[in-house]
Backbone as ProteinMPNN parsed JSONL, in Angstrom:
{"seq_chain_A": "XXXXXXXXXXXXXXXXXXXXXXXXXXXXXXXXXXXXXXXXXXXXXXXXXXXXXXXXXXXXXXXXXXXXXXXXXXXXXXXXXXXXXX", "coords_chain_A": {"N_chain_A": [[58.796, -6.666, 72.889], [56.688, -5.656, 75.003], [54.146, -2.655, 75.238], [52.387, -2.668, 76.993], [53.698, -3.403, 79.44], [54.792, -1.533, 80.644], [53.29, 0.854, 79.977], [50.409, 1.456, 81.77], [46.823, 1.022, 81.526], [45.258, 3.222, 81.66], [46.87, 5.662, 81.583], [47.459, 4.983, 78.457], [45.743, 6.509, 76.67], [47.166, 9.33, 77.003], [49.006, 9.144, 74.928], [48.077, 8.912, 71.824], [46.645, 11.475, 72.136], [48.903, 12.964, 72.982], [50.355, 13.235, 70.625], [48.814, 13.831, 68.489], [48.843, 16.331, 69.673], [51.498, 17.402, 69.464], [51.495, 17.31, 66.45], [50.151, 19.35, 66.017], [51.438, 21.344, 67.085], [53.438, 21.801, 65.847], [52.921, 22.818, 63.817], [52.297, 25.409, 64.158], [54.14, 28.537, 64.128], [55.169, 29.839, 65.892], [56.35, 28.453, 67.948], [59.267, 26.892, 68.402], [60.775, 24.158, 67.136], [62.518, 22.299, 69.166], [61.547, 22.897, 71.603], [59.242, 21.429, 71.269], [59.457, 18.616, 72.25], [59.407, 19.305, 75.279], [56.947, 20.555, 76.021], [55.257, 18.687, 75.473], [56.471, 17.192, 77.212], [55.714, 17.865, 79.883], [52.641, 18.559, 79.34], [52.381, 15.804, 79.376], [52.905, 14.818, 81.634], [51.263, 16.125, 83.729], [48.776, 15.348, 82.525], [48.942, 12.806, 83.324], [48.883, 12.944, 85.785], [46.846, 13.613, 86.119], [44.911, 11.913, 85.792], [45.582, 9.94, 87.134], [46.146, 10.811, 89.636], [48.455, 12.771, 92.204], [51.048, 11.559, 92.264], [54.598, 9.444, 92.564], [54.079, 7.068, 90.719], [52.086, 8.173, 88.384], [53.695, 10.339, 87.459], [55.95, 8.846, 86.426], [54.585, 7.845, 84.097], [53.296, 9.705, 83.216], [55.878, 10.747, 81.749], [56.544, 8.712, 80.335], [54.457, 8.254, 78.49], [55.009, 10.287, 77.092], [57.269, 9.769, 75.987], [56.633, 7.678, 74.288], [54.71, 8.907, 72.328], [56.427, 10.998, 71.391], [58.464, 9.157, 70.312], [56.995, 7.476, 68.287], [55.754, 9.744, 66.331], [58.908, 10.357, 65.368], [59.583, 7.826, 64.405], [57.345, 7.597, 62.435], [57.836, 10.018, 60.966], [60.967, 9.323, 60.087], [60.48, 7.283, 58.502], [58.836, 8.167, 56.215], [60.275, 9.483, 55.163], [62.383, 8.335, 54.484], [61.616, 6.69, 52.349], [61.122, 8.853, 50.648], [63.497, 9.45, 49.867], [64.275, 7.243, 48.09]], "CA_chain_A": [[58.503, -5.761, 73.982], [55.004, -5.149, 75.215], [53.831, -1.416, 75.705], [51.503, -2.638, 78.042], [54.5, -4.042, 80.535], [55.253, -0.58, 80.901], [52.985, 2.279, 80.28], [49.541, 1.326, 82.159], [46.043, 1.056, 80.563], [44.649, 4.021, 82.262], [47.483, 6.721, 80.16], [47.964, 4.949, 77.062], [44.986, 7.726, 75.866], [47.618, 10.191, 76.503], [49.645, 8.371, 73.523], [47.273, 9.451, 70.819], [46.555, 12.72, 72.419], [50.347, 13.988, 72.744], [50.946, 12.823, 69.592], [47.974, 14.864, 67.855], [49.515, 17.646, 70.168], [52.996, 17.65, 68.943], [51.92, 17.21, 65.442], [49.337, 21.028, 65.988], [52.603, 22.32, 67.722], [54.716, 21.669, 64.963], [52.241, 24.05, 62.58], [52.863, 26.719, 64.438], [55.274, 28.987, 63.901], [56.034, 30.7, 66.904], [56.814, 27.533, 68.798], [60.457, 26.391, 67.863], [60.691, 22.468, 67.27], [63.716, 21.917, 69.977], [60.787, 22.903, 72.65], [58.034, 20.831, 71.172], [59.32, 17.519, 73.452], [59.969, 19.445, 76.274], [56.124, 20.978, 75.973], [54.599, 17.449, 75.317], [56.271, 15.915, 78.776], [54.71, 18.938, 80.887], [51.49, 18.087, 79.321], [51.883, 14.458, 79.394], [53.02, 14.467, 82.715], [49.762, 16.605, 84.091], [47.613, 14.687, 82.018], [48.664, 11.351, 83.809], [48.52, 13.417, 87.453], [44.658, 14.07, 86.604], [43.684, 10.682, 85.322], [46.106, 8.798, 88.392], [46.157, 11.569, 91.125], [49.666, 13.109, 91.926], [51.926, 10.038, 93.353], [55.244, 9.088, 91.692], [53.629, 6.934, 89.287], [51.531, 9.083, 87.733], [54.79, 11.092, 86.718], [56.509, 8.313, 85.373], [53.588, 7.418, 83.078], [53.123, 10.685, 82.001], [57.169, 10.64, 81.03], [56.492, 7.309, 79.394], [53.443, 8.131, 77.524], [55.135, 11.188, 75.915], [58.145, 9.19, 75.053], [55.77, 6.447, 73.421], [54.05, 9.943, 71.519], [57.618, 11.493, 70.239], [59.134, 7.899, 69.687], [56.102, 7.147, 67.5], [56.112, 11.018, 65.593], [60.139, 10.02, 64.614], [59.126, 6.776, 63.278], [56.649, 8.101, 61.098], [58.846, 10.867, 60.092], [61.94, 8.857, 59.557], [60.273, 6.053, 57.259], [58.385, 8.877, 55.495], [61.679, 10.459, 54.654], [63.122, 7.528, 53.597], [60.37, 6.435, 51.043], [60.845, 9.998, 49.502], [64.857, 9.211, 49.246], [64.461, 5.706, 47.737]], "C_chain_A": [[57.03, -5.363, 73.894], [54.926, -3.834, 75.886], [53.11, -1.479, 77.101], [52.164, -3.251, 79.323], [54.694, -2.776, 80.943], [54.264, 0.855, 80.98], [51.649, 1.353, 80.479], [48.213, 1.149, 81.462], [45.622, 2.926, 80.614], [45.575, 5.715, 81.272], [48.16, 5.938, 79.383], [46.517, 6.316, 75.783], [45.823, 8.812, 75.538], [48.846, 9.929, 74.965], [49.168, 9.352, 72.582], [47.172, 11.058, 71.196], [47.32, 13.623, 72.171], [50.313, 13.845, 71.431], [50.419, 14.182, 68.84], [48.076, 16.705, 68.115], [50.426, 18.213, 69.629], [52.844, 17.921, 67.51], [51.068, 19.12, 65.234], [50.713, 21.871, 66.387], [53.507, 22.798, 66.717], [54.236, 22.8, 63.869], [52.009, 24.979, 62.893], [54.155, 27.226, 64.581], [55.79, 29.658, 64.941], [56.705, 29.767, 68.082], [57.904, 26.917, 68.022], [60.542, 24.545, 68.537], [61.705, 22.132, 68.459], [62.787, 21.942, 71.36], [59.439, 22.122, 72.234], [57.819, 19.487, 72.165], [59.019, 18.003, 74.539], [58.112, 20.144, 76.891], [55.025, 20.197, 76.527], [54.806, 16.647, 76.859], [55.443, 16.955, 79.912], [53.381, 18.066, 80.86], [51.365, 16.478, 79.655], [51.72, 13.841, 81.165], [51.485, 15.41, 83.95], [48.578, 15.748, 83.368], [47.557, 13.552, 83.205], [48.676, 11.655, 85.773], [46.52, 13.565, 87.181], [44.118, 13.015, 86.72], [44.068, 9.867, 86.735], [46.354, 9.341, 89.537], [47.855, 11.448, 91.307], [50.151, 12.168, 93.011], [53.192, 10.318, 91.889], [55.294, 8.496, 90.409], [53.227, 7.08, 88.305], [52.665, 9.991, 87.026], [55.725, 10.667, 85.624], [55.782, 8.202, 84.401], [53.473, 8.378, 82.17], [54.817, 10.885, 81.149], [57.076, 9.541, 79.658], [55.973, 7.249, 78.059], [53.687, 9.618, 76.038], [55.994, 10.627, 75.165], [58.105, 7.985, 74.119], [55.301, 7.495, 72.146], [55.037, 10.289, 70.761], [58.325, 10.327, 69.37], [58.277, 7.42, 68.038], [55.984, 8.5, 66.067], [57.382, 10.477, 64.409], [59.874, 9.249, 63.903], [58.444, 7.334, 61.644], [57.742, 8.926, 60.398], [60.026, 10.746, 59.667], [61.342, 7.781, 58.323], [59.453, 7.268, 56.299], [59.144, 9.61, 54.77], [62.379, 9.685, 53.783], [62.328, 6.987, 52.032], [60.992, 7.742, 50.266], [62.437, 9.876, 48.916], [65.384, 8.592, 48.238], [63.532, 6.222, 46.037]], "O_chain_A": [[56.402, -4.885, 72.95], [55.495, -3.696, 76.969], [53.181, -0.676, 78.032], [51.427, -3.609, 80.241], [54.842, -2.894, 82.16], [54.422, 1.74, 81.821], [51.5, 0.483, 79.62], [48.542, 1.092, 80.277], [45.734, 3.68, 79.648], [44.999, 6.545, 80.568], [49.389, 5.994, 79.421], [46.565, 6.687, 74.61], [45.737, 9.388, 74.454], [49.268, 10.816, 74.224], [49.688, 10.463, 72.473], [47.701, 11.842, 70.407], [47.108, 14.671, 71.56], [50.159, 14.999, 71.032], [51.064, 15.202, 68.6], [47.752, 17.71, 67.482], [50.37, 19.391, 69.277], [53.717, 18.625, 67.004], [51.472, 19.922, 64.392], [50.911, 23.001, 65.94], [54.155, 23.844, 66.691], [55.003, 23.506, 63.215], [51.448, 25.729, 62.094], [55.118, 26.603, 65.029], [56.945, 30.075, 64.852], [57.433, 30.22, 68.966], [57.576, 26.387, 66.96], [60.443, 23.99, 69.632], [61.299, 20.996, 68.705], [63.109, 21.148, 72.244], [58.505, 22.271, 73.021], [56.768, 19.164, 72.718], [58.237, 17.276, 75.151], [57.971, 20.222, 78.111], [54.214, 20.472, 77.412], [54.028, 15.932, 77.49], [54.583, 16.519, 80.678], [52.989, 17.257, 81.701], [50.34, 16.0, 80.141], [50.991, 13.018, 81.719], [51.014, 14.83, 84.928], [47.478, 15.636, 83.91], [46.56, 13.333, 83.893], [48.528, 10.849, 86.691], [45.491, 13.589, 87.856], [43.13, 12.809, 87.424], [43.214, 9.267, 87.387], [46.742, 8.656, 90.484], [48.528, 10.526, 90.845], [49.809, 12.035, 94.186], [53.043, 10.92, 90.826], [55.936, 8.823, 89.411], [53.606, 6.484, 87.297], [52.385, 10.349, 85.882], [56.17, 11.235, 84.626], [56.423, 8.548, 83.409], [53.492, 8.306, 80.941], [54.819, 11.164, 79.949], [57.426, 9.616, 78.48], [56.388, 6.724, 77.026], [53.162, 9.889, 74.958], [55.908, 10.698, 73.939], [58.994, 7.454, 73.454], [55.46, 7.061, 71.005], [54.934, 10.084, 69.551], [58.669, 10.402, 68.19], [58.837, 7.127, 66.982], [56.136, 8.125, 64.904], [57.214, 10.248, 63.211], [59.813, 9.535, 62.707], [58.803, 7.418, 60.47], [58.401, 8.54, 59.432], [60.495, 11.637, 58.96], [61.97, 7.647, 57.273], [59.722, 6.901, 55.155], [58.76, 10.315, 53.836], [62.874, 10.016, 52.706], [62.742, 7.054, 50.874], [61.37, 7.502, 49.12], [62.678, 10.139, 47.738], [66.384, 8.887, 47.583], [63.314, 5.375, 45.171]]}, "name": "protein", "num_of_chains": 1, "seq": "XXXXXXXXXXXXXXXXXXXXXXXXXXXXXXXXXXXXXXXXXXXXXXXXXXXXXXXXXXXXXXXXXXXXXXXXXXXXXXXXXXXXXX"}
């Protein structure tokens, strides 16, 4: 599977961005982790209305590009978990 069949060139920046978002969100304490996705698609989804102007696509992308950002977060934090098990 190619990322690039699916999330555009134009927001794969927000990728890296959310990501670096979610992981500042997470080190605060007054923000409860169960709202950190739900934070990330807001933003992701305004990010990809600024860069692609507000149309439908622009909405999906920003959906896309957060669920490329949290998908990517888990990873890390599931194989990082497991290493410490093993």
């Amino acid at each position: 599977m190619n990322l690039m069949d699916y999330i555009i060139e134009q927001a794969l920046i927000l990728i890296p961005a959310l990501y670096v978002l979610g992981i500042m969100l997470k080190q605060t304490s007054k923000i409860k982790d169960w709202t950190i996705p739900w934070i990330l698609l807001v933003i992701g989804i305004i990010g990809a209305i600024s860069l692609m102007g507000l149309n439908p696509n622009a909405i999906i992308q920003g959906i896309l590009a957060t669920g490329a950002a949290v998908y990517t977060n888990q990873l890390i934090k599931q194989s990082t978990e497991k290493k410490e098990q093993d």
